[in-house]
C-alpha positions as CSV (number, residue, x, y, z in Angstrom):
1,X,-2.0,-0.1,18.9
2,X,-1.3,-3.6,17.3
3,X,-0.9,-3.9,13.5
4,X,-4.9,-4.7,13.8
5,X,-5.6,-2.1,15.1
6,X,-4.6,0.7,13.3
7,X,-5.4,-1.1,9.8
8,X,-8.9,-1.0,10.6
9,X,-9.5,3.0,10.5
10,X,-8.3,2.3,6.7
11,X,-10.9,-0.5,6.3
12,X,-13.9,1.6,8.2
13,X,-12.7,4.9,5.1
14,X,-12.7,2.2,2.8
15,X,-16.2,0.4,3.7
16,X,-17.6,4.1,4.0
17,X,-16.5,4.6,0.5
18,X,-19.7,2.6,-0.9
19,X,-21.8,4.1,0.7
20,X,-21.4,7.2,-1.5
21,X,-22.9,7.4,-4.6
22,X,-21.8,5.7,-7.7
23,X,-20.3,8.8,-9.0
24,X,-18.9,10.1,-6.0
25,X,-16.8,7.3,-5.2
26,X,-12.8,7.0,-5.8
27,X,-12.8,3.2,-5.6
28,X,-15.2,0.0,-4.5
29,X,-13.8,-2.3,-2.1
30,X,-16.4,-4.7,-1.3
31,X,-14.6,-6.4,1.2
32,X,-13.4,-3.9,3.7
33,X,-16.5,-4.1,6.0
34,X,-15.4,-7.3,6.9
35,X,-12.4,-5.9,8.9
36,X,-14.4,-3.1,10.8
37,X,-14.5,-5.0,14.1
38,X,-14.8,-3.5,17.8
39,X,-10.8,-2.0,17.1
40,X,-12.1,0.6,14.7
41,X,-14.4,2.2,17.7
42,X,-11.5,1.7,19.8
43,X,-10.3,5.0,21.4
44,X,-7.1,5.1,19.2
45,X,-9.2,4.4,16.1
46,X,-11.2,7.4,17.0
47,X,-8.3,9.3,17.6
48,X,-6.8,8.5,14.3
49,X,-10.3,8.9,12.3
50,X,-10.2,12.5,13.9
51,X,-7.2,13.7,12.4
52,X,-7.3,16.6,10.0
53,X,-7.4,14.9,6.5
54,X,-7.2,11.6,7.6
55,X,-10.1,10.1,5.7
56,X,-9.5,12.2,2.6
57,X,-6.2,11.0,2.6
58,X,-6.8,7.4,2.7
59,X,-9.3,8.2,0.2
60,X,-7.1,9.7,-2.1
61,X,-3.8,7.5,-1.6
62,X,-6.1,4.5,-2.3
63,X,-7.3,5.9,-5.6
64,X,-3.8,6.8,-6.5
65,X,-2.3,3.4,-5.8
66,X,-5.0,1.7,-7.9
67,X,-4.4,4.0,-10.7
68,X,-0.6,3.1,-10.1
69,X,-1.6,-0.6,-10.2
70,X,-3.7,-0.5,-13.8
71,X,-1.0,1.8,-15.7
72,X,2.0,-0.8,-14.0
73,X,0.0,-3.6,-15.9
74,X,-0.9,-1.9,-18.7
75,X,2.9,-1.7,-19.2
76,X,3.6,-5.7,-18.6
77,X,4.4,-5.8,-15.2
78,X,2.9,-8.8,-13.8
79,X,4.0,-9.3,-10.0
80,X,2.6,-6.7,-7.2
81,X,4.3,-6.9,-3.8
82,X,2.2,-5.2,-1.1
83,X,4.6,-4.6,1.5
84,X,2.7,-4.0,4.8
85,X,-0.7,-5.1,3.7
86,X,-2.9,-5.2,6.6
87,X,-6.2,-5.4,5.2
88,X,-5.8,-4.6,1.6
89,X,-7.7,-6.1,-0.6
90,X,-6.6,-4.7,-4.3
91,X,-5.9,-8.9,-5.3
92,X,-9.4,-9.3,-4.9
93,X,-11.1,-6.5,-5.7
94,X,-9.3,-5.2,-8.9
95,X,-10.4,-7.5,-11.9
96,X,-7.3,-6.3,-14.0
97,X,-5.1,-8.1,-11.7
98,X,-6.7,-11.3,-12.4
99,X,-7.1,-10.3,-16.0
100,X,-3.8,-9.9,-16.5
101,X,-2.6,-12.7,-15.4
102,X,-0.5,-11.1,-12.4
103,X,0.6,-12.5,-8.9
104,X,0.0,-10.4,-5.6
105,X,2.0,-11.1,-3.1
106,X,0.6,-9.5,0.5
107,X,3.8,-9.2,3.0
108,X,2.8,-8.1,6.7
109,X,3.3,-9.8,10.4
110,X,2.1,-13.1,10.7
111,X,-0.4,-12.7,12.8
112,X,-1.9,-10.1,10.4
113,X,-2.1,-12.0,7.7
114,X,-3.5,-15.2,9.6
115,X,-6.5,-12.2,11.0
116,X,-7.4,-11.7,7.6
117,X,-7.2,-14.8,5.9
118,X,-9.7,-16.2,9.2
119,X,-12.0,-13.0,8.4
120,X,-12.0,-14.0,4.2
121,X,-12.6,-17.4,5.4
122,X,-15.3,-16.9,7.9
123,X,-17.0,-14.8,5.3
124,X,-17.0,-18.0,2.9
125,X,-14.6,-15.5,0.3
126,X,-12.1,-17.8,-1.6
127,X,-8.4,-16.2,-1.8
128,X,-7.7,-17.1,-5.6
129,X,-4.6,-18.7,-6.2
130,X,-2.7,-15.8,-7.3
131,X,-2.8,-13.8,-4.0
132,X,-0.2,-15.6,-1.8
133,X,1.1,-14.2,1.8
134,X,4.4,-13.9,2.8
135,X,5.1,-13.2,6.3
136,X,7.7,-10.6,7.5
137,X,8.4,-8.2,9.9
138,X,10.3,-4.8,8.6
139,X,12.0,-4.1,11.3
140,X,13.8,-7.6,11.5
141,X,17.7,-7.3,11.3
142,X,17.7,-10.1,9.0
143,X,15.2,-8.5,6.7
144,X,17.6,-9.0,3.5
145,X,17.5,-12.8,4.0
146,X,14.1,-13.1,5.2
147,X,12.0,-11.4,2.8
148,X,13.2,-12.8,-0.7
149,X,13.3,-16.3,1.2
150,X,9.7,-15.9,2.2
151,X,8.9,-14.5,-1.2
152,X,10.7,-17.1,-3.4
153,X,9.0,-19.6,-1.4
154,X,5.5,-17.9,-2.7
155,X,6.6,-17.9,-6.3
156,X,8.2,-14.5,-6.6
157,X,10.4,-14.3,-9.2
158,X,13.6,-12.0,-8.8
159,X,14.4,-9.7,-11.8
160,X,10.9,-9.2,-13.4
161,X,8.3,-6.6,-13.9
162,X,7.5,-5.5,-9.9
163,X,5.4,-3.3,-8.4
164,X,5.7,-2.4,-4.9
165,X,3.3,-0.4,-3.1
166,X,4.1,0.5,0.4
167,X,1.4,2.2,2.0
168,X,1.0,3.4,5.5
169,X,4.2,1.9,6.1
170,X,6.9,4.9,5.7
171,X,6.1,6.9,9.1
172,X,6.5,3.6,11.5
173,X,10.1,3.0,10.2
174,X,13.8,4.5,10.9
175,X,15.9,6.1,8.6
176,X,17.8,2.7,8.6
177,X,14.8,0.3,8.0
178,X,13.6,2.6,5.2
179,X,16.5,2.4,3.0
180,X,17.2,-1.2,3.8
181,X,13.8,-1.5,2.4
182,X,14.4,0.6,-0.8
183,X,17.9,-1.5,-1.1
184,X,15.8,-4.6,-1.5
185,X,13.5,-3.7,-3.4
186,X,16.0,-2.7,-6.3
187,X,17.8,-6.2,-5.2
188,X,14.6,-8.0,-6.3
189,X,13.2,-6.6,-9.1
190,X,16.0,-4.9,-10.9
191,X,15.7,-4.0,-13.6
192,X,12.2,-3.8,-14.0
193,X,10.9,-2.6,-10.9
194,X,8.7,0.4,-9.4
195,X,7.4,1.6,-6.2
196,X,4.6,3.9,-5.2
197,X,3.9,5.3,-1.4
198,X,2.6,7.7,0.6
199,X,3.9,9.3,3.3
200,X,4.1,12.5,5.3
201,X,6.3,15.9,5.3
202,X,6.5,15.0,9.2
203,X,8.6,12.0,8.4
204,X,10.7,12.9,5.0
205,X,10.9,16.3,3.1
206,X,10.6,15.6,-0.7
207,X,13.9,16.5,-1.5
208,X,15.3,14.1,1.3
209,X,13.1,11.1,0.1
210,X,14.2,11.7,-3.5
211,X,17.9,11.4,-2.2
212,X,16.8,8.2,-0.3
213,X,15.6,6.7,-3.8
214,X,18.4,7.9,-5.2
215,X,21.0,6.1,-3.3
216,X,19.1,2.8,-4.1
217,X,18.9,3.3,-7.6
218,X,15.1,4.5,-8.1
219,X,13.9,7.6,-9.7
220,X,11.3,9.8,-8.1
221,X,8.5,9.8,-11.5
222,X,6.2,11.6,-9.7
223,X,5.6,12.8,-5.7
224,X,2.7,14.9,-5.6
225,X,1.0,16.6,-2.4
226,X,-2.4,16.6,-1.3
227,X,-3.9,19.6,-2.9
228,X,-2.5,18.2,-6.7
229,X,-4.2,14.8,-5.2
230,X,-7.4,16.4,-4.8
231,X,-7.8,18.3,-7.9
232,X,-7.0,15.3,-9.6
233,X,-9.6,13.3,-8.0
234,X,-11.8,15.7,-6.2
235,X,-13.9,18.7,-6.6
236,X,-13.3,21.8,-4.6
237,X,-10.8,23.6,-2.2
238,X,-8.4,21.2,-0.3
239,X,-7.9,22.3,3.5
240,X,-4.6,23.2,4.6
241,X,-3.8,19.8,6.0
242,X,-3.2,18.8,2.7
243,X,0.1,20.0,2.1
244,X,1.6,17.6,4.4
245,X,0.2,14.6,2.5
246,X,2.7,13.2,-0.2
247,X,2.0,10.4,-3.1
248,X,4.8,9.2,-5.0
249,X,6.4,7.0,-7.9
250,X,9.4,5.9,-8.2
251,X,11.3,3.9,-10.7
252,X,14.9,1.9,-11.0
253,X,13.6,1.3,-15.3
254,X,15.8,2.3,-17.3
């Protein structure tokens, strides 16, 4: 599956998300039907919208990272780095980013971000000015020169209040691409800098992704598992499935 392709099983959870009612719904994200083309009935797509908690989880890590978002404002931090974007929409659809004055920066494959930015367009919806896109590809052995190039040349600036969020990103990448990652990420926004993800016990055991943190310089604050997730934000019993989900927090604040 291309990039495409397996961001818009995310969108179709997300654009099915208001359709509930008011009260039942986590989030509102107004824009996510626009990326619910023919790929998201694609056999793949299917495949991955069949997976055990796979639309409560995308439910519940896109709740969490919003709540992440609001309480990194709240505490001054005024640049968000979405690092594998695909079709996220958080610069548009969350007004305290705007309100607070903060930049987005939305880093994915060129031809992902060019997608969306065609599919806003066609829509007649304006990016504002303080969502900029940075191309990048993760996997790139020159990732430590190309991504603060690429995000300097947005407007990033290096040493103040950062959030990252890396979502869905963790269970495509090596060991070696992970904490290269991590390594920049402390690079750019040391001091002030945090980072909140998701990923699976498939991919990392807590313990292990706490010592990956760790050896960059970030603190786990919080990494949570589905069934805390979903009594946080849900009503009811959690299947089993929901002990391999993980949300985290980390921070390199001191």
């Amino acid at each position: 599956m291309t990039v495409s392709e397996t961001a818009q099983p995310i969108a179709w959870v997300r654009a099915r998300e208001g359709q509930l009612p008011t009260a039942e719904r986590l989030f509102d994200d107004p824009y996510a039907h626009l990326f619910v083309g023919a790929g998201a009935r694609s056999d793949p797509a299917r495949a991955m919208l069949s997976l055990p908690f796979f639309t409560t989880a995308v439910r519940l890590r896109t709740r969490y990272l919003d709540d992440v978002v609001r309480a990194a404002l709240a505490d001054g931090h005024r640049q968000l780095v979405l690092l594998g974007a695909g079709f996220d929409c958080r610069g548009l659809r969350l007004p305290e980013i705007a309100a607070a004055g903060a930049r987005v920066f939305e880093v994915d494959f060129s031809e992902q971000l060019e997608h969306k930015r065609q599919t806003l367009d066609a829509a007649g919806v304006r990016i504002p000015a303080h969502v900029r896109h940075v191309s990048c590809d993760f996997a790139s052995p020159s990732l430590d020169v190309e991504l603060p190039a690429g995000l300097g040349a947005a407007g990033f600036e290096a040493g103040a209040g950062t959030l990252f969020l890396w979502e869905g990103v963790v269970g495509y990448l090596d060991d070696a691409a992970v904490a290269q990652t991590l390594r920049l990420i402390t690079r750019l926004a040391a001091p002030r800098v945090r980072l909140a993800l998701n990923y699976q016990l498939n991919r990392f055991l807590p313990a292990d992704f706490a010592a990956c943190c760790a050896a960059q310089g970030l603190a786990l604050v919080e990494d949570i598992d589905g069934v805390v997730a979903y009594g946080r934000y849900l009503r009811g019993e959690p299947p089993e499935e929901a002990t391999l989900f993980r949300l985290a927090t980390a921070s390199g604040e001191r």
